[in-house]
LOLOLO-113366 format. One record per residue (C-alpha): residue number from 1; x, y, z. Coordinates in steps of 0.1 Angstrom, whole numbers, m for minus. Example, Ala and Ser with C-alpha at 12.3 -4.5 7.8 and 13.67 -1.06 7.14 Angstrom:
BEGIN
<atom seq="1" xx="123" yy="m45" zz="78"/>
<atom seq="2" xx="137" yy="m11" zz="71"/>
END
This chain:
BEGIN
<atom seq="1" xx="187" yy="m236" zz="m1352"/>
<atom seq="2" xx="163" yy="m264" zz="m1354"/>
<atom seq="3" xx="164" yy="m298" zz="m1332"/>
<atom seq="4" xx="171" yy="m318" zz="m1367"/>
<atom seq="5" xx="202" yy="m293" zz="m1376"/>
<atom seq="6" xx="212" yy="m291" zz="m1336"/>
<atom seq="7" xx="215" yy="m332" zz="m1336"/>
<atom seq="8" xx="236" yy="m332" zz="m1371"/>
<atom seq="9" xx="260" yy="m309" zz="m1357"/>
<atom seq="10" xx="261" yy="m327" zz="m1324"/>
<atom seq="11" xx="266" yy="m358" zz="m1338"/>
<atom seq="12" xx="293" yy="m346" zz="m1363"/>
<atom seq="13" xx="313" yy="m331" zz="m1331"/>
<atom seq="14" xx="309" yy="m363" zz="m1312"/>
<atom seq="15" xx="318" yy="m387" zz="m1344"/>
<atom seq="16" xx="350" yy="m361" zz="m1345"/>
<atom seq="17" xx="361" yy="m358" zz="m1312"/>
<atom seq="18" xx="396" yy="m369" zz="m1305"/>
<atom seq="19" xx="384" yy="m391" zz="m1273"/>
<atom seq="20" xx="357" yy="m409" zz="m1292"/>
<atom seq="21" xx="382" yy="m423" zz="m1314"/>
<atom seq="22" xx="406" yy="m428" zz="m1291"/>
<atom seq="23" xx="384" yy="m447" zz="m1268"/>
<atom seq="24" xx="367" yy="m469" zz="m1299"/>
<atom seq="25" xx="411" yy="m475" zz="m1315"/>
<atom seq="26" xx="423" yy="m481" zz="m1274"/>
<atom seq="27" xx="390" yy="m505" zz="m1268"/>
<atom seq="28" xx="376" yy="m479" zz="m1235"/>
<atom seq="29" xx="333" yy="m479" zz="m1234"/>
<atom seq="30" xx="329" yy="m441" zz="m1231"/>
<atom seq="31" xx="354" yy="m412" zz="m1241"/>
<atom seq="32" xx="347" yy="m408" zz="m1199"/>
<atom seq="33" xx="374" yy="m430" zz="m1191"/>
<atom seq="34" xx="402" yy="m402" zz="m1202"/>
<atom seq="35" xx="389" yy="m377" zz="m1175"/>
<atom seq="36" xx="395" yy="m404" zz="m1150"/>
<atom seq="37" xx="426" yy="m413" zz="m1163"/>
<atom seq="38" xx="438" yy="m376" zz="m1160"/>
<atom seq="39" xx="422" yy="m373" zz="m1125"/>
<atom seq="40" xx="441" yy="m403" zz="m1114"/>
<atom seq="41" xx="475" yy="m396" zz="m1132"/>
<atom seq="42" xx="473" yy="m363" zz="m1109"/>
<atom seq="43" xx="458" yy="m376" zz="m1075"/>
<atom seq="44" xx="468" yy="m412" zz="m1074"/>
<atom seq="45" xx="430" yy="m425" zz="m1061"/>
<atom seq="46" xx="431" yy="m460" zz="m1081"/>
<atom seq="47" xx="456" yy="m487" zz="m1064"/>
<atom seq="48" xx="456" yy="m523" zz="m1061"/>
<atom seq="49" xx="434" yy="m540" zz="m1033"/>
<atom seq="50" xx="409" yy="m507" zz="m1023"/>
<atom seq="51" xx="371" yy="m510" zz="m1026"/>
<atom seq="52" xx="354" yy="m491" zz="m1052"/>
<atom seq="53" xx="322" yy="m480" zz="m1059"/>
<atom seq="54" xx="311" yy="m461" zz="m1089"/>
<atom seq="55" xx="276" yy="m448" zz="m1088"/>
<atom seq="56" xx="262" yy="m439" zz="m1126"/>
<atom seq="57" xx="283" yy="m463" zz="m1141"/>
<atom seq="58" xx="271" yy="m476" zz="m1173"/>
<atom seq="59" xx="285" yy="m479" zz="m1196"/>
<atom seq="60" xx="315" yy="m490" zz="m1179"/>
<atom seq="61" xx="344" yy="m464" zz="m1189"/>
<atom seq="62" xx="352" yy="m455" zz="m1155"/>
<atom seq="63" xx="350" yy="m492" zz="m1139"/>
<atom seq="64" xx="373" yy="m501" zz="m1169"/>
<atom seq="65" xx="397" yy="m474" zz="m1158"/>
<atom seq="66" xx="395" yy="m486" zz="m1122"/>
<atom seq="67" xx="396" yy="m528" zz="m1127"/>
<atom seq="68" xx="429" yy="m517" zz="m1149"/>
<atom seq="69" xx="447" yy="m498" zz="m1123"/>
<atom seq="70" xx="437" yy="m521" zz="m1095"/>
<atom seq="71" xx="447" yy="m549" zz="m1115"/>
<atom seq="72" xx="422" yy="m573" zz="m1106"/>
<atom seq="73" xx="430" yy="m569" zz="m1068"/>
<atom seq="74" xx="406" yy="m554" zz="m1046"/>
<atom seq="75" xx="370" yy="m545" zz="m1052"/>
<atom seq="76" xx="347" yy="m526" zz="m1073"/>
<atom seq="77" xx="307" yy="m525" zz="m1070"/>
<atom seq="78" xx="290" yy="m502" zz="m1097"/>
<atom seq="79" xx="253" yy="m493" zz="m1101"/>
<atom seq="80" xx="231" yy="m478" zz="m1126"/>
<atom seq="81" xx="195" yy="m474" zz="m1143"/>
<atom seq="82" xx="207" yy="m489" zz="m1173"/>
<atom seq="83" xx="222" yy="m524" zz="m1185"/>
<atom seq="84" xx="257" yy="m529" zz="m1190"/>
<atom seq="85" xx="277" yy="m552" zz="m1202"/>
<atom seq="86" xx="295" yy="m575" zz="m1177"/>
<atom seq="87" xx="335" yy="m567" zz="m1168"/>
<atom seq="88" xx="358" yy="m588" zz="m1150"/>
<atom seq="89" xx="366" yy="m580" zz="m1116"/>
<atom seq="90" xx="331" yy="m555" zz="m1114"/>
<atom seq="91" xx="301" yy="m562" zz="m1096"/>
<atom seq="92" xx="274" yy="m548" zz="m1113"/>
<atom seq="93" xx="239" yy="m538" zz="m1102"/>
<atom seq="94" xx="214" yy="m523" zz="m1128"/>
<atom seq="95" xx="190" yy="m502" zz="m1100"/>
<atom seq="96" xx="176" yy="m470" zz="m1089"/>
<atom seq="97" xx="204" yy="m455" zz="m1066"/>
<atom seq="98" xx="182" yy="m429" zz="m1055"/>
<atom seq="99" xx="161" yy="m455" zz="m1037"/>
<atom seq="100" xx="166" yy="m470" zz="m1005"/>
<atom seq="101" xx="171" yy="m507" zz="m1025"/>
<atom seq="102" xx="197" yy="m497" zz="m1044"/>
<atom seq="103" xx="216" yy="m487" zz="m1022"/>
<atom seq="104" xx="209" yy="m515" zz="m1000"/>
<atom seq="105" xx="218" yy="m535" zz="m1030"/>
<atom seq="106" xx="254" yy="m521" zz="m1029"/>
<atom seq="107" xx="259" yy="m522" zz="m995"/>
<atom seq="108" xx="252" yy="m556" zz="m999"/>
<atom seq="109" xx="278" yy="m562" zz="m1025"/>
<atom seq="110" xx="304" yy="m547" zz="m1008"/>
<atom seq="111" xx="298" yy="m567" zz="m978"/>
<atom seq="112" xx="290" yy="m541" zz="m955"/>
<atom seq="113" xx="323" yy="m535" zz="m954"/>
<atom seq="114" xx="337" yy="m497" zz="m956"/>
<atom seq="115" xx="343" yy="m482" zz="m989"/>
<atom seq="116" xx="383" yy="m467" zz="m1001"/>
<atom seq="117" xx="368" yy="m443" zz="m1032"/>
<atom seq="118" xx="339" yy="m431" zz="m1043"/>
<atom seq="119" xx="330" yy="m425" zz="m1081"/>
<atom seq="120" xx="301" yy="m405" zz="m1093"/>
<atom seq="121" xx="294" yy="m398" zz="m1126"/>
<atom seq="122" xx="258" yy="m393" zz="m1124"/>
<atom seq="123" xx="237" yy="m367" zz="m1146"/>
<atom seq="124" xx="201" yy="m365" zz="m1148"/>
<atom seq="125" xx="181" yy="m371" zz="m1183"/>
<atom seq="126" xx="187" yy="m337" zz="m1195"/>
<atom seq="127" xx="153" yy="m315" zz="m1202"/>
<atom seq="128" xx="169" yy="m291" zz="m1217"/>
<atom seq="129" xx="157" yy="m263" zz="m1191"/>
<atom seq="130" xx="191" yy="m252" zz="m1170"/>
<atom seq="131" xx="171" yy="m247" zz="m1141"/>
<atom seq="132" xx="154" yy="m280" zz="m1139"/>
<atom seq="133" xx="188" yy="m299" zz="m1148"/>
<atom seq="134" xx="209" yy="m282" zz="m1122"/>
<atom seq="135" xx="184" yy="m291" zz="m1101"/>
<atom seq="136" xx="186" yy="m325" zz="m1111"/>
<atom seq="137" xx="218" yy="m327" zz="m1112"/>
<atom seq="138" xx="224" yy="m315" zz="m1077"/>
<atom seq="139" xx="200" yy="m336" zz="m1064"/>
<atom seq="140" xx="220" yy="m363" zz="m1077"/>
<atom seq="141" xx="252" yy="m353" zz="m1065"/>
<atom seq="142" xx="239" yy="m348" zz="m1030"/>
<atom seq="143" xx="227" yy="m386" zz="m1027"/>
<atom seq="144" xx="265" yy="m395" zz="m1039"/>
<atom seq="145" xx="279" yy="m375" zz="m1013"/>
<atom seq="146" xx="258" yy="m384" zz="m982"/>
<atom seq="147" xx="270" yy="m419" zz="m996"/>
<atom seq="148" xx="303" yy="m414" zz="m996"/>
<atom seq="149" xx="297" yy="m395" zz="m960"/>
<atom seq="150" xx="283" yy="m424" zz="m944"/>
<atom seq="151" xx="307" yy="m453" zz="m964"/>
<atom seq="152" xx="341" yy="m441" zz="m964"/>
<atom seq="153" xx="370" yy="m451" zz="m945"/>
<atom seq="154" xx="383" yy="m421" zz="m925"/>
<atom seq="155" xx="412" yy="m412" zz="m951"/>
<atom seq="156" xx="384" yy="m425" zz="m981"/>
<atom seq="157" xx="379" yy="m403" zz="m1012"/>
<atom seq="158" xx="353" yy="m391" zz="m1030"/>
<atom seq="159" xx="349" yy="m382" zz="m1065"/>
<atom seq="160" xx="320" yy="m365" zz="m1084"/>
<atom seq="161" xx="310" yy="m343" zz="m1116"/>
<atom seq="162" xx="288" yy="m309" zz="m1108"/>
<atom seq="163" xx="281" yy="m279" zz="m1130"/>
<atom seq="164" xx="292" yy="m247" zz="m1124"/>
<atom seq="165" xx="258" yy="m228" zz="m1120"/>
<atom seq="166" xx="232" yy="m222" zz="m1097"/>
<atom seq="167" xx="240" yy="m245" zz="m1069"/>
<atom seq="168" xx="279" yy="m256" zz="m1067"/>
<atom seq="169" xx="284" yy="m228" zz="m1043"/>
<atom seq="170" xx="265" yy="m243" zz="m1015"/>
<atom seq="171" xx="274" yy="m282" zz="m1029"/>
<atom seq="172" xx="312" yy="m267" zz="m1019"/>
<atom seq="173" xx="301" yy="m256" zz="m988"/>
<atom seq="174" xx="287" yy="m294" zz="m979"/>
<atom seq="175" xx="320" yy="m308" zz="m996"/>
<atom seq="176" xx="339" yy="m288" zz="m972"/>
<atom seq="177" xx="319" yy="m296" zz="m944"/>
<atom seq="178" xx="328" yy="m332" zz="m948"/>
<atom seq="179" xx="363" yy="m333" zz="m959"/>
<atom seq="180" xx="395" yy="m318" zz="m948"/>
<atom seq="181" xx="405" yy="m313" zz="m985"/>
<atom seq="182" xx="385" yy="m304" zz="m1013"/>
<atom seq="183" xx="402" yy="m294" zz="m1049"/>
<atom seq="184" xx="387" yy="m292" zz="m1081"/>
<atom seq="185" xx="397" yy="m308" zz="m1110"/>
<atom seq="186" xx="388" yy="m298" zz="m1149"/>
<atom seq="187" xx="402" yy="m323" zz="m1167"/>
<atom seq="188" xx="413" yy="m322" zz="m1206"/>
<atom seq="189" xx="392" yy="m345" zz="m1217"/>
<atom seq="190" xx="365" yy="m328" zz="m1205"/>
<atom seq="191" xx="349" yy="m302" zz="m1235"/>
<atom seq="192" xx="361" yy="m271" zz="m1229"/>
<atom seq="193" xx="326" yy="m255" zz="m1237"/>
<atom seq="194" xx="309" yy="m285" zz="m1211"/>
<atom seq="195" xx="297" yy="m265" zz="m1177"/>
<atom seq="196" xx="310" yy="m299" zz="m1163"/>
<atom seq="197" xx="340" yy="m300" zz="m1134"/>
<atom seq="198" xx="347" yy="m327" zz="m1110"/>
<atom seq="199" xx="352" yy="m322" zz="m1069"/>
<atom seq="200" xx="377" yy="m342" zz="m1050"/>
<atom seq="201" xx="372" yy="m348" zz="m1012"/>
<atom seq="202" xx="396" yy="m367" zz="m990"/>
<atom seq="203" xx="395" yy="m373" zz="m953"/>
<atom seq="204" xx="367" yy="m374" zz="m937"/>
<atom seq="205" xx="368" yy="m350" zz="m908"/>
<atom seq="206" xx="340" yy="m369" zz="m886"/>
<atom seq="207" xx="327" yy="m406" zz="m885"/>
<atom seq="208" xx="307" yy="m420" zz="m914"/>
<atom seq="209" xx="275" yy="m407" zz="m892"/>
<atom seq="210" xx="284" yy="m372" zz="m881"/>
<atom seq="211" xx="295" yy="m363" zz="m916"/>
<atom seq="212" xx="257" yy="m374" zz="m927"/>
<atom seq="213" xx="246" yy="m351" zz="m899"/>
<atom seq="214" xx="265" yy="m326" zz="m915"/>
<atom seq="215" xx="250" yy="m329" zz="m944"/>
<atom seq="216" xx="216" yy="m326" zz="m937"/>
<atom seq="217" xx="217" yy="m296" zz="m911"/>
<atom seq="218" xx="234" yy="m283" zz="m944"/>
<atom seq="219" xx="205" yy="m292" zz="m959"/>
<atom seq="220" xx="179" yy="m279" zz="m936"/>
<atom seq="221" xx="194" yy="m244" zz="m942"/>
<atom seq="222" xx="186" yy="m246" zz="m982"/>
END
């Protein structure tokens, strides 16, 4: 199929999809904010007066989700490469979180104070090689978990997408590593022919610093 045919029938799935028009009727930024929605009907993360952070989060679907449940009380910091649009009761900081001054931009924002969940939505710009864009995407989702490693409160969580694929074995292994639970969550507003899950970890099973250390001595054995 050529690219031109590939993005009419794309865009004519997307224009379609029940959660688009749900989110454009119900006011939500991305069709996104359903899969937290479902996550959090079932695991009860979002309650009023926790800190938040929610790394990837333009354009604002999940920090919607979050502000709503924690009505107004509490904290939530998000970052991302690109702009968005300003929400009540989010902090928003448009920079690289890869980098050492973005993160030092949300440690900044919280405070320096410990964080109660951790949101990652993150994907890489997509190549369109699998190989390269697992890669990517694990890359990603590493950074987001020695985060949440060396920010959480003890009995924190931690919430992220991965792909099923090359990689998510030993991402598991490093979830586990770090947290005394680990479930994974698929939810339905996620396209059932998307690669796509989400991990949950709770309960850190060392201090912020020896779960890093886990982490990288995972790491070191890649």
């Amino acid at each position: 199929m050529k690219r031109q045919a590939k993005t009419h029938v794309w865009h004519q799935r997307h224009v379609n999809d029940f959660y688009v028009k749900q989110s454009v009727e119900q006011g939500y930024r991305s069709r996104s904010a359903y899969k937290l929605m479902e996550i959090d009907n079932q695991d009860r993360l979002l309650r009023p007066g926790i800190v938040v952070v929610d790394l990837g989060c333009a354009p604002g679907g999940w920090c919607q989700v979050a502000a709503e449940r924690m009505k107004g009380q509490g904290r939530i910091v998000g970052i991302d490469l690109l702009e968005m649009t300003g929400l009540n009761h989010v902090t928003f900081i448009q920079g690289d979180f890869t980098e050492d001054t973005g993160v030092e931009l949300v440690e900044s924002a919280l405070g320096y104070k410990a964080v109660d969940l951790v949101l990652s939505d993150m994907a890489p710009n997509i190549s369109g090689v699998i190989l390269t864009d697992q890669a990517r995407s694990y890359q990603l989702a590493e950074l987001a978990l020695e985060f949440a490693a060396q920010h959480l409160q003890l009995d924190g969580a931690f919430l992220v997408k991965v792909f099923q694929g090359a990689g998510f074995e030993d991402y598991m292994k490093a979830m586990r590593a770090v947290f005394l639970k680990v479930a994974a969550r698929k939810p339905d507003a996620s396209r059932d022919r998307s690669r796509e899950m989400y991990l949950l970890g709770r309960g850190l099973k060392a201090k912020p610093a020896q779960a890093s250390a886990l982490i990288e001595s995972i790491q070191d054995l890649d």
